[in-house]
N, C-alpha and C positions, 0 to 999 in steps of 0.2 A: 499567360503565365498561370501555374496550377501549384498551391500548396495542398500537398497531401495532407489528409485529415488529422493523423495525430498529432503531427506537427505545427498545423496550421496556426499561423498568425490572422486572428478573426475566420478565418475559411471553418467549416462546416463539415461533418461527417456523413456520410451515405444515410436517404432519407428514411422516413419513418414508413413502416410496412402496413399495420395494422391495432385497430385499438385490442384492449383487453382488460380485464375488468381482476381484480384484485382484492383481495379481503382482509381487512385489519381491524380488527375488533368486532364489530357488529355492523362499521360501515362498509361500504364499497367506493373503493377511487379507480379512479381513469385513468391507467398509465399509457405509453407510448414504447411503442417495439420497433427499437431501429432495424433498419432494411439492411446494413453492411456493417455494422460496429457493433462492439458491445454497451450496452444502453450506460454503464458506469464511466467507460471510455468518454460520453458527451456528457454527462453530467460533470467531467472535471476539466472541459478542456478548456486550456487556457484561452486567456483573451488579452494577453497585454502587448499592448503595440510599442515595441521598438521602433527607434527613426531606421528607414530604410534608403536603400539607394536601387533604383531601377533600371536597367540599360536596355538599347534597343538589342535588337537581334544583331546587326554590325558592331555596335558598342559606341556610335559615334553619338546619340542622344543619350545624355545621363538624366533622371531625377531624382531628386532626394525630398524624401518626407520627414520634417521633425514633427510628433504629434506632441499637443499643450498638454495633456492628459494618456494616464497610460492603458485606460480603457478604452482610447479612441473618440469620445464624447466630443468633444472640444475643437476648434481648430487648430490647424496646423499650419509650419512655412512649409513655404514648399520652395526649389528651385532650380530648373533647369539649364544644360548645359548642353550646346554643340561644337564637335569639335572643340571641346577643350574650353568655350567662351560663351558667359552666360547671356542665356537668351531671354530668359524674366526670372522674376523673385518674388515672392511677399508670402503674405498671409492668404488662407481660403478659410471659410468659415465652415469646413468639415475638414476631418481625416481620413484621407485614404488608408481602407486597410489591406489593398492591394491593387496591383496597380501593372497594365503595359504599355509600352513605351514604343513608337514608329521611328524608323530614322529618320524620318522628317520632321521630327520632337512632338506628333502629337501624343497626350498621354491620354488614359481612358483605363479605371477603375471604378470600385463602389468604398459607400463609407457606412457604418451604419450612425443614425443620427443620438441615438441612446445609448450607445455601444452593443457589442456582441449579447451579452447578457443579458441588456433591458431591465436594469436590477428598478428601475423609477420607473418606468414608459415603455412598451412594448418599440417605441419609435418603428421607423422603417427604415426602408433600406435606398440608400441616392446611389444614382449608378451617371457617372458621366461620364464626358469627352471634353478632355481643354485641346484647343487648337494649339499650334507652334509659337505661340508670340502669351497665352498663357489664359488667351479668353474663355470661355464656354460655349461650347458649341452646344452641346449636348446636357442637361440633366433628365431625372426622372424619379419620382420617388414609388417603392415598393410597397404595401403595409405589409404589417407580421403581425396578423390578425390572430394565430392559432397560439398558443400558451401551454405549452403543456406542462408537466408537475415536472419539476425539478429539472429541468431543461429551459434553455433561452428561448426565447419568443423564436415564432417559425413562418417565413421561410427565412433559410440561411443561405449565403453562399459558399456554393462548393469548391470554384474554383474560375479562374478567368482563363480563356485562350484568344492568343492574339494570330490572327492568320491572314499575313497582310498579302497575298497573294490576289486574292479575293477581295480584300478592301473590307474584312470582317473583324468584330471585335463578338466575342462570345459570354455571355455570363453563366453558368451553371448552378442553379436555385435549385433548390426542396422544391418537390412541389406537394402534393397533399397525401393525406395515408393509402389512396389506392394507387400510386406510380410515384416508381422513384427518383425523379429527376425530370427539370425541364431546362433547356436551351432557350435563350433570351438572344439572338442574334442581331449586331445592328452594326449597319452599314458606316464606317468609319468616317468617311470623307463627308459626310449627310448628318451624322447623327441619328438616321431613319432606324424602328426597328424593323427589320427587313423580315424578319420570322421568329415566332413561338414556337420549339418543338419539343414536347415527350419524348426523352428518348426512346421509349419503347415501342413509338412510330417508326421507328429508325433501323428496324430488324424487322427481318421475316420472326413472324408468331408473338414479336413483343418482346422476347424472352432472349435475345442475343447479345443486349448490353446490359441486363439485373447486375444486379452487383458494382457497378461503377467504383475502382479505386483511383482511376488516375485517367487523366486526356490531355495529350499535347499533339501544339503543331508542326506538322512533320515541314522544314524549311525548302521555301520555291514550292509547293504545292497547295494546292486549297484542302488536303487530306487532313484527319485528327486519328493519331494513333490512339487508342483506347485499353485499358488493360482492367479486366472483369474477376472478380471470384469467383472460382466454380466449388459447387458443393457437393455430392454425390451423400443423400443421406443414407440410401441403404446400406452402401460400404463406409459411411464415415470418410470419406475422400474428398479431399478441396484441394484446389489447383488454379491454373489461370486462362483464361481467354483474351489475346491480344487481336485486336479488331481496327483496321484504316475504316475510316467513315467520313464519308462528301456528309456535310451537316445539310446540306440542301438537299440530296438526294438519298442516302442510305448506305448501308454497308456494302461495302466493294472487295475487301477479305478480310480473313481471320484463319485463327488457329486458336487450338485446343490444347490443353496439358490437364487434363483431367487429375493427375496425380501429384503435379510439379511441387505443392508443400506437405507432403505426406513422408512422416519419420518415422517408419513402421518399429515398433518395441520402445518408442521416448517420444510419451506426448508431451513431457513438458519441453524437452527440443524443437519437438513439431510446434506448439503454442507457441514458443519465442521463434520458431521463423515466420508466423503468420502475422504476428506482430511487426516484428520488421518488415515484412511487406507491407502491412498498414503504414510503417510510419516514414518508408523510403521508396516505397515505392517500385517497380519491375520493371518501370521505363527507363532508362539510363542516362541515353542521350539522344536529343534530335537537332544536334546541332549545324551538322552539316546538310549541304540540299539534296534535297530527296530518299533521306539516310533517316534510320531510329536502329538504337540498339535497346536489346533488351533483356533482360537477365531470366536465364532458365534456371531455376533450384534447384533442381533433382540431378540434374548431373553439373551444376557449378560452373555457369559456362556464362560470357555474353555474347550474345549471337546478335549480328548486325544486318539489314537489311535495307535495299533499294526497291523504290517505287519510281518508276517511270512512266510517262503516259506514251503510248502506242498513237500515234499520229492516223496510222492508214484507219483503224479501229476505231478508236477513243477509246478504248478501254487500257487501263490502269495495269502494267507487270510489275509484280511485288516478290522479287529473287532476294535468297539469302548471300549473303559474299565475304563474310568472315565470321569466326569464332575463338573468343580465347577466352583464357582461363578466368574466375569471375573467385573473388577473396571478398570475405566479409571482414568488416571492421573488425580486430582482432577483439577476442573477447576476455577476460583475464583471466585464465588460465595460459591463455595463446600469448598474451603478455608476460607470464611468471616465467615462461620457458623460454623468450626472446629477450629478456634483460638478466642481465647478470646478478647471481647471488652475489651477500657482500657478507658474511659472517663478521659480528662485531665483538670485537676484545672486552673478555668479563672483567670490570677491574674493582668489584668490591659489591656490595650489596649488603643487607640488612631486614632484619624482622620488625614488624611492628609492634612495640614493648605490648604486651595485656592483652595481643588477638587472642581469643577465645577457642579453644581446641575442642571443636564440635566431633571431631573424630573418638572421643575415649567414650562418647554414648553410644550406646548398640540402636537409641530412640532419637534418629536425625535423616534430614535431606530426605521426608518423606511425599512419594507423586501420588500418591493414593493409598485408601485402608478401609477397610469392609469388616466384620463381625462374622464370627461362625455361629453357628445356634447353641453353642455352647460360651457365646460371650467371648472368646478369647479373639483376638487381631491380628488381621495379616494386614501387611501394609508393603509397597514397592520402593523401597531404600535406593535412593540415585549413588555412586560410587564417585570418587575423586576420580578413577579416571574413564568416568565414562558410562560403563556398564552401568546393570543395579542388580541388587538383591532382594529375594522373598521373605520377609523375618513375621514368625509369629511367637506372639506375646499375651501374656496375660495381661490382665486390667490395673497389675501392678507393675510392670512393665519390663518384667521376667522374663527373658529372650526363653523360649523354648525350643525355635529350629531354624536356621537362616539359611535360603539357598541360592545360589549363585543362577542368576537368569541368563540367557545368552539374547543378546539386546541388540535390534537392528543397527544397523549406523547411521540413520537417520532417522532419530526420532524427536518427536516435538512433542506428545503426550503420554503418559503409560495410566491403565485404567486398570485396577482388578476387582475382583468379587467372591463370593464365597458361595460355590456350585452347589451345595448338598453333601452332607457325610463327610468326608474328610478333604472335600475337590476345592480346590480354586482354582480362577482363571485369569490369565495376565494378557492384558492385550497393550501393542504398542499403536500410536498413530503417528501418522507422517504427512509432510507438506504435499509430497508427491503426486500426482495426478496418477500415475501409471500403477502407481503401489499397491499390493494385496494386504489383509489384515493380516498382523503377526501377532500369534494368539499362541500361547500355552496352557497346559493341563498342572497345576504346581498339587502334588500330594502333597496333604497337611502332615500324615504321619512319616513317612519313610523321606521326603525332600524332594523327591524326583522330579521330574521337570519334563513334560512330553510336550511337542510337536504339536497342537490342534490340525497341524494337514492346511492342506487347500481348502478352507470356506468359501473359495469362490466372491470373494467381498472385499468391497474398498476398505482400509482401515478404519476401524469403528471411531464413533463419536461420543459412546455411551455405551457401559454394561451393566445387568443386572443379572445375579444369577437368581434360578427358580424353585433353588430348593431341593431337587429331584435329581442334579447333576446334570442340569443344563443351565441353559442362559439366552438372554434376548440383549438385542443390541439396537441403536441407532447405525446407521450409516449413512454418506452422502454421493450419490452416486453421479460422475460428471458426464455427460456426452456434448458430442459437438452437434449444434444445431444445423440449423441452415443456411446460417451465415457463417459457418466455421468457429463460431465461436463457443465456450464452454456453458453449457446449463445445467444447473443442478437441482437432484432432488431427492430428498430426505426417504428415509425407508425403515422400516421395523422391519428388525429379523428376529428368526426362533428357534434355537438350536437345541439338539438334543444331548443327549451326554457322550454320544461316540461321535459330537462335532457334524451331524447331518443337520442339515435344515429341516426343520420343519411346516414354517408357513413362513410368510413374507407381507407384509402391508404395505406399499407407497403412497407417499403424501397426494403424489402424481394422481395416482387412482382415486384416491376419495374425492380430489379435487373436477377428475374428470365425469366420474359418477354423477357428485352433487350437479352440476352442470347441464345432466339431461334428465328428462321430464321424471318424476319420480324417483330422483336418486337421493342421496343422505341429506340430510337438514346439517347444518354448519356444527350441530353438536358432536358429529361424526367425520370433520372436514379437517383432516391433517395440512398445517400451510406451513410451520417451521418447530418438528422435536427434537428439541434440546436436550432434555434427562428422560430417564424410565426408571421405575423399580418395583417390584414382585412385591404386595401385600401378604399382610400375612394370611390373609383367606385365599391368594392366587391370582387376584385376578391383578395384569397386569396398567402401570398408572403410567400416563405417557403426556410427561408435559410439553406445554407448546409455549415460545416464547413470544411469540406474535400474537396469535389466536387470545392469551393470559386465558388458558383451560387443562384440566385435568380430562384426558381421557383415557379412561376403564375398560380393558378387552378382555376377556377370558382366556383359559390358556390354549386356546383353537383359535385366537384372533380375532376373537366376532367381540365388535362393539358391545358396549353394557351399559354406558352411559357417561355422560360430560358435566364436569362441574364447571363452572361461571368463576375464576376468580376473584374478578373487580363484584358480582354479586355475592358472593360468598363471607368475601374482607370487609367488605361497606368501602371501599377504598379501591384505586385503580392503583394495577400493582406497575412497578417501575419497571423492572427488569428480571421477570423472573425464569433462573437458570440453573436449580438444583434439586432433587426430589426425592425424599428417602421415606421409608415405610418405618410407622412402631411395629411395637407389639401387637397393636388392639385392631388393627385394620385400618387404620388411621397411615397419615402423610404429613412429613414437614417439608414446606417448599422453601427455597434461598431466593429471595427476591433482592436480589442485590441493588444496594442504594436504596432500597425501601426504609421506612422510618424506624421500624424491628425488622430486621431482615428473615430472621427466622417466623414462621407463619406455620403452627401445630393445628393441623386439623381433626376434625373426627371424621369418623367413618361413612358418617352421612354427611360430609363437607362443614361443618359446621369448626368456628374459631375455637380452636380450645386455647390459644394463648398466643402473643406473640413475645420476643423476646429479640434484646440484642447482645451479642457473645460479649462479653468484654471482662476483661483481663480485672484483679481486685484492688486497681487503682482506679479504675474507669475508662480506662482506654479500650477502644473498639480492638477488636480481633478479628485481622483479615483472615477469609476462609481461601487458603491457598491452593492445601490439599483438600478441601470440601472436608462436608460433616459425615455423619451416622449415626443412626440410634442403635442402642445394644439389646440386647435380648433384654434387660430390664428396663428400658425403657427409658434409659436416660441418653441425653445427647449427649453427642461428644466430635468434637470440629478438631481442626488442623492448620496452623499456620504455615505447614509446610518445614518446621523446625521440629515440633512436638507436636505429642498427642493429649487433647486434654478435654477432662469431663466436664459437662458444666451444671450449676447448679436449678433447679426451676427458675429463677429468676434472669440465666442467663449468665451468670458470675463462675468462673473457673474456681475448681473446688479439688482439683485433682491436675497434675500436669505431670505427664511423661517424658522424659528427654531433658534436654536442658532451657531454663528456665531464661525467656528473652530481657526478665531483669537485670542478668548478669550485669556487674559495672563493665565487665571486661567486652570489647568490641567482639560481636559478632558476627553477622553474615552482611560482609558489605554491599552494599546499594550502589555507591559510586565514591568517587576519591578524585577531589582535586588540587591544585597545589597552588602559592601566589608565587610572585617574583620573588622574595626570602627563601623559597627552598622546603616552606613548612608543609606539610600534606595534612588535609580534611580529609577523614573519612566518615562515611554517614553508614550509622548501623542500619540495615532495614528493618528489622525487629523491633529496636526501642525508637529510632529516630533521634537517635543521638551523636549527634557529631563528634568525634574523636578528631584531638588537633594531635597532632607529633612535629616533632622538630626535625631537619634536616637529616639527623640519623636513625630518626624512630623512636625515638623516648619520648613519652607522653608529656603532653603541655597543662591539656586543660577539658574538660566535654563543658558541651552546648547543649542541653537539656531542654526538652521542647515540654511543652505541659500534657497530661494524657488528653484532655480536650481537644488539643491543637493537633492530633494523627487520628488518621483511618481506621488502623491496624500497620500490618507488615506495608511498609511502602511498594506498590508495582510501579509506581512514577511520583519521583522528585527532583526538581532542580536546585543543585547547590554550588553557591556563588562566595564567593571571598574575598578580602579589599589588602590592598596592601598594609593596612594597618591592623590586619586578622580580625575585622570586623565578619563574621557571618551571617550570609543571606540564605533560607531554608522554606522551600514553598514544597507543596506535595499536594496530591490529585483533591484533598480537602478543603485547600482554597482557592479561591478565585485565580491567574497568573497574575493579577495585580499585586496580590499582598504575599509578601516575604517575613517571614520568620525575623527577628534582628538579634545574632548575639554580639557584643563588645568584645574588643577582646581579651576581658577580662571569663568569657562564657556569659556575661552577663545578659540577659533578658532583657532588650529593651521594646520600646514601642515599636508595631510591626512597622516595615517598608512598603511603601505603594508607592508604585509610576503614578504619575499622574495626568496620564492621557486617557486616550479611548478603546486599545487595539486588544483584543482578545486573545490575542497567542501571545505570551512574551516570554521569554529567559532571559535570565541575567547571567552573561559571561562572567563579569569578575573585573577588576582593575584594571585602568589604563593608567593611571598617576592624576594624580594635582584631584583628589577624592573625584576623579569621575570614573563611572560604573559602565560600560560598555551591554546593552541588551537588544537583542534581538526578536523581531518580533515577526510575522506570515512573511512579508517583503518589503520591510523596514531594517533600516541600522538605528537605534537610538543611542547616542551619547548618554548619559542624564548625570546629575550631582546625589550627592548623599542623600537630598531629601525626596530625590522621588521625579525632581520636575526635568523634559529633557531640555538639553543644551543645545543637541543639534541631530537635527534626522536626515538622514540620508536612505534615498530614492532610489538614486543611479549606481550603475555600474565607473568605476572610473573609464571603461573604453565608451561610454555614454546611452548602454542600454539598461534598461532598466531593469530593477534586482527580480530575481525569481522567486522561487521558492527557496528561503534559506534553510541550511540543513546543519553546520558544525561553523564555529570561530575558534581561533588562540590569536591569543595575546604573545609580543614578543616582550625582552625585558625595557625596551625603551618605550613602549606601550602603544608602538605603531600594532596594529590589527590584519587580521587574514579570516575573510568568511568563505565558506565553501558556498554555491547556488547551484538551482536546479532552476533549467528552462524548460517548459514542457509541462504536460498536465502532472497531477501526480501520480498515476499511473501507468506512463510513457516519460521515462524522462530522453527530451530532443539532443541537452548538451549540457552540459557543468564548467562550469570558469570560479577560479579562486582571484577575490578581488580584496586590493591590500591598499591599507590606510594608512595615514600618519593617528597620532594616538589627539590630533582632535579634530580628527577624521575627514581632513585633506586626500584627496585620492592620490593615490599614486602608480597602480596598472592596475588590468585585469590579464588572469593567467588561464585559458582555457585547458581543459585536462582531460582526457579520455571517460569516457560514460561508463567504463566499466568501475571508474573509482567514485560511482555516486554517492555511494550511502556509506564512506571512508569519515573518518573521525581524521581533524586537520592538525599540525603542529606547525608551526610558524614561531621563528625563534632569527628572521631574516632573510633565511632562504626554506623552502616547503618542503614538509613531507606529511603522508599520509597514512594511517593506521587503518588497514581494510579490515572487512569484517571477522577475516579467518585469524586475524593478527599478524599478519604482514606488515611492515614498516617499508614505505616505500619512499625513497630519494629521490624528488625532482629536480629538473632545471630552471633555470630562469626562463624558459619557455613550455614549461609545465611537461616536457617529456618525462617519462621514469627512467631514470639513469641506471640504479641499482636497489634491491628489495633485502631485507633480512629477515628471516622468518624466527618471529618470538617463541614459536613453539607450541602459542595458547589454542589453535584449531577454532573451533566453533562452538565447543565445549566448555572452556573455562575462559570466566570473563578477566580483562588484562586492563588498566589506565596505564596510559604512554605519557612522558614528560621530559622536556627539555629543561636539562640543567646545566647551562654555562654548556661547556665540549660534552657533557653528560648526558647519556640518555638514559631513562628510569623507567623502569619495568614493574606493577604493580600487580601481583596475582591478589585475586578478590579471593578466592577462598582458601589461601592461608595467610595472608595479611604478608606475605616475603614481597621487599623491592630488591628486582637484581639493577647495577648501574654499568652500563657500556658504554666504552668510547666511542666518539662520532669518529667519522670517518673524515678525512681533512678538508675534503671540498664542501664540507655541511656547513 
């Protein structure tokens, strides 16, 4: 039996190729480059062992594993059944974490004794054989002597093949960083290990089975169908090689698809079919004898085929003998168009009294803003629906020209700058793999708006214009490696004012230069740029977020020199990811989370001050839209609302736009509602909870202290009790401690759980004052004061929880959590698993993958709020019966709530709830 890598329960990902040496700060560490995966892929893969059940090839021997622990550590029952009637039972003092089964009930697996991880004990690995009656025939222990950084102890298993033809059981282990793979062979009937093999013994040149994603045995033969990655770097092409292989003797055939996952014009299509073949695999089936089918991608087909052995010969005929049509798991789009809309009846809706109308300032919803050399501001205005616009302003906040941009539709950052003379430039960036930068030419005087053309370049990450009517940029350029997977590497560009290039730096190169004899000293060694910006003497400053250094190139891109930040500060900086130029030649970096974030240097690197932005209560000010200094020399930051100066000390002295004290609710963060009907909303601005009543008329605010917030909140959880008590935590505390208002708004002493777990949210009310929280792959009950009631583990169908992701409450206070199985990277499956409200199981509801990362509503029976804002209706069996689309897209964020037969519709950026009827069978 073979679980494929991404999916694997304990099994192991394709092994490690070669060491390589990596630079972070001044030291150098030893990482590990996997041979068939992406190195982030193993660093998350799951390890939690579910009870399984195992069957022979006929299905007449069953086993079943319950493991005592869900990392596998521990023992386990185990118990076998033939024909229908058990043959033994008990306890083993290890868990199998995979396992095959003969129809004569013998079973034969490995366990690892420390778990997959090794998080205590590198342990090893026990590899046995129990006889039919339940004894040991067979053990053996492994060591996992190797260790690498942030990966489990090594070697791992990849996968088991049972091939009882032959009387063989298979283990497939890592073997060490020169070869990817060894065969562990032993004789079933004996427990003998019968052979050690390298797969790479196993081919002509070595090189016929690299890659290993999957091996099964093909049934009635001693053969192992094999299915390979193939990579073609010069063309960027990967594809498959399926291979039969006598493990005793060698490859006997194969075929090629050099192209088979190639999406020529959509890498990000091509990346998610190469993933699905990571994580399902291109072998189908090998169930019947002497049959394997196998799925060809490139023309969507499963092709099946016979191996027969030639008597007069001995040699093997491997004929193809059918082909049909070959459908992937529908994806949600292929879903939106297979289930029926349900358009829902509008029967009334409401404003929320005192939302703040950010729209009558011309100075709001700003992505970015740069200085002309005449002091005055351009900055990129996000629009209600979508789009944005170019607005420049004086330092009083005097719109002087605003112009309408033409805005990709898929964008995820807008950057701009001020070219020289009267030029700006606007560049958008996107998640996209495939995507070109989209750049514009914006005239300060007349408005106009041109085309920068083909730059030939990924979406930027960073601009800085140069003064001249050009500009320089960061990008990150992705190719597919060797293993098909994506690699990336940072790059300065240099543009001229008619948008040609003019030089180019990658990190790549410095990295490869310094590396042979006489190349750059690490003052000159690019590993990850973040920000740049144009001095005012020219030469350009190119910070590194890894490296913590300033590096100085001229305007031909020739090095000039490195500054040391941790020498420079006296201090090792935290995170630093912003860099803007004075007047004087000098640089102020944004070292975010550092103790003063802002860090003013001089021109010879030296501290001229540091400073933290904050508003003239004392609250910190998140930098949303990032800072700049003006032509006079003073800073001036951005929460993304307004524009504002601040004083040497750090103190806003000046604000543009509308001012985040307002009493009136501004730019909502999140909104949630209790079982009364009432809605919280939490300003992201002030951090002030805004309660209303069932129609929107104001109740009460929750007022947090300025001490107690960051700035603008990017992440908070807000929790509520049915007696309108408010819970309020934000990225400044710990997840143990909660904010506490009465609900009177009252301030009381904060809330803390009172356990150990590092991830927690608190959902909200279940009744009889218990607080429902969620924590990595925990359910917590807990009371008012903190401590829990009851924790829950398990799935109700008795697997254990995965990764949780969304909960609601219904109004009897029975519960629904959505989970992820799978690493967090790959997610394998999702089930919605629903409680009584003191948290008695009562099912689990499996649900299509495509509604992973869906926001849940449980009000008795399910539905789901996908990302685009779709409401989707399921059944008591988790199918989607029928979707209504809210109309929010991707662009504007929306809260969904069941109210009684009501459904409530919550637009974040004008504070409107629309309410529609459920449809009957909800």
């Amino acid at each position: 039996m073979n679980r494929h890598a991404a999916g694997a329960r304990g099994c192991w990902v394709p092994p490690f190729r070669c060491l390589v040496a990596g630079i972070t700060g001044t030291s150098v560490r030893v990482a590990l480059v996997l041979n068939c995966s992406v190195a982030a892929e193993a660093r998350t893969l799951t390890s939690i062992l579910d009870p399984q059940v195992y069957r022979s090839p006929s299905g007449v021997a069953v086993l079943s594993v319950d493991p005592s622990e869900k990392d596998g550590r521990g023992p386990a029952t185990y118990r076998m059944l033939r024909d229908g009637k058990e043959r033994w039972a008990g306890k083993r003092p290890f868990t199998l974490f995979d396992a095959v089964v003969t129809d004569e009930g013998v079973a034969a697996g490995y366990a690892y004794t420390e778990g997959l991880q090794g998080y205590r004990d590198p342990g090893k690995i026990r590899i046995v054989i129990l006889t039919p009656d339940g004894s040991t025939r067979m053990e053996e222990l492994v060591d996992r002597p190797l260790i690498p950084i942030d990966l489990p102890p090594h070697p791992c298993v990849l996968g088991l093949i049972l091939v009882p033809v032959s009387d063989h059981f298979i283990v497939r282990l890592t073997h060490d960083v020169t070869a990817g793979e060894v065969w562990r062979i032993y004789n079933l009937s004996t427990g003998h290990l019968a052979k050690k093999v390298l797969l790479s013994e196993l081919s002509p040149g070595g090189s016929l089975l690299d890659d290993l994603l999957d091996a099964r045995s093909v049934p009635g033969t001693p053969l192992i169908i094999t299915h390979c990655l193939l990579y073609e770097a010069s063309t960027q092409s990967s594809g498959a090689r399926f291979a039969l292989v006598d493990p005793l003797g060698g490859v006997i055939w194969s075929i090629d698809r050099p192209h088979d996952y190639d999406v020529p014009g959509n890498a990000t299509a091509e990346s998610r079919l190469i993933s699905t073949v990571r994580r399902t695999g291109a072998i189908l089936s090998t169930g019947q004898l002497g049959k394997f089918e196998l799925r060809f991608a490139s023309v969507s087909e499963r092709v099946t085929y016979n191996a027969s052995l030639q008597k007069e010969t001995g040699h093997w005929i491997v004929e193809e003998i059918r082909r049909l049509p070959y459908a992937d798991d529908p994806d949600y789009d292929a879903i939106r168009v297979m289930t029926p809309e349900r358009p829902l009846k509008r029967i009334g809706g409401f404003s929320l009294a005192g939302k703040a109308d950010t729209v009558s300032t011309p100075i709001r919803d700003i992505c970015a803003f740069d200085f002309d050399d005449e002091g005055r501001i351009g900055f990129v205005r996000a629009e209600k629906d979508g789009s944005h616009s170019f607005v420049i302003a004086d330092q009083q906040g005097r719109v002087i020209r605003t112009s309408r941009l033409e805005s990709p539709t898929e964008t995820h950052e807008v950057f701009c700058a001020w070219a020289g003379d009267s030029r700006w430039v606007v560049s958008y960036g996107s998640y996209r793999r495939d995507s070109k930068a989209s750049t514009w030419w914006v005239d300060g005087e007349s408005g106009m708006s041109t085309a920068a053309g083909d730059l030939d370049c990924p979406p930027f990450n960073a601009i800085a214009g140069d003064g001249h009517g050009g500009f320089v940029a960061i990008v990150t350029r992705e190719e597919r490696d060797a293993v098909a997977s994506f690699t990336a590497d940072e790059e300065i560009l240099s543009f001229g004012k008619d948008g040609t290039r003019r030089w180019s730096l990658s990190a790549r190169s410095t990295q490869n230069r310094r590396a042979t004899e006489g190349g750059p000293s690490t003052e000159s060694y690019l590993l990850s740029p973040k920000d740049l910006t144009v001095t005012a003497t020219g030469e350009i400053a190119v910070l590194d977020v890894i490296m913590h250094n300033i590096q100085f190139y001229d305007s031909d891109g020739g090095h000039v020199r490195t500054i040391d930040l941790g020498s420079a500060w006296g201090r090792e900086p935290s995170y630093p990811t912003d860099i803007a130029a004075d007047a004087d030649g000098g640089v102020t970096v944004h070292d975010f989370e550092g103790p003063k974030p802002l860090v003013r240097m001089r021109a010879d690197g030296g501290v001229q001050s540091e400073i933290q932005p904050s508003y003239t209560n004392g609250r910190p000010i998140a930098l949303s839209a990032g800072f700049n200094i003006s032509p006079d020399d003073r800073i001036w930051v951005s929460d993304g609302r307004t524009i504002m100066r601040l004083s040497d000390e750090g103190i806003v002295d000046k604000i543009l736009g509308e001012p985040p004290a307002s009493p009136l609710l501004g730019s909502i963060a999140q909104v949630v509602a209790d079982r009364s009907g009432r809605l919280y909303a939490l300003d992201s601005e002030t951090g002030v909870v805004h309660v209303f009543d069932h129609s929107g008329l104001p109740l009460r605010t929750c007022e947090p202290a300025a001490a107690d917030l960051p700035g603008k909140l990017s992440w908070a959880s807000l929790a509520v009790s049915d007696e309108g008590h408010v819970y309020l935590n934000s990225e400044k505390h710990s997840r143990d401690r909660y904010m506490h208002f009465d609900s009177n708004g009252k301030r009381r002493d904060d809330w803390r759980f009172q356990g150990d777990e590092s991830r927690r949210e608190l959902i909200g009310s279940i009744g009889n004052d218990r607080l429902l929280m969620l924590a990595y792959d925990k359910i917590y009950i807990v009371d008012g004061s903190g401590k829990a009631i009851r924790t829950i583990e398990k799935q109700p169908d008795g697997r254990w929880l995965g990764h949780l992701q969304s909960a609601s409450v219904a109004p009897d206070g029975s519960f629904a959590v959505l989970v992820h199985h799978g690493d967090s990277l790959e997610v394998d499956s999702c089930a919605v698993n629903i409680y009584t409200a003191a948290g008695a199981p009562i099912r689990t509801v499996n649900i299509e993958r495509a509604f992973a990362y869906s926001s849940l509503l449980f009000g008795g029976n399910l539905a789901l709020v996908s990302n685009n804002g779709d409401l989707w209706f399921l059944d008591s069996t988790g199918r989607p019966v029928e979707w209504f689309a809210t109309g929010s897209g991707t662009q504007r964020r929306i809260s969904v709530f069941l109210r009684g037969r009501e459904l409530a519709v919550v637009w974040h950026d004008i504070g409107e709830v629309q309410l529609f009827a459920l449809p009957p069978f909800h």
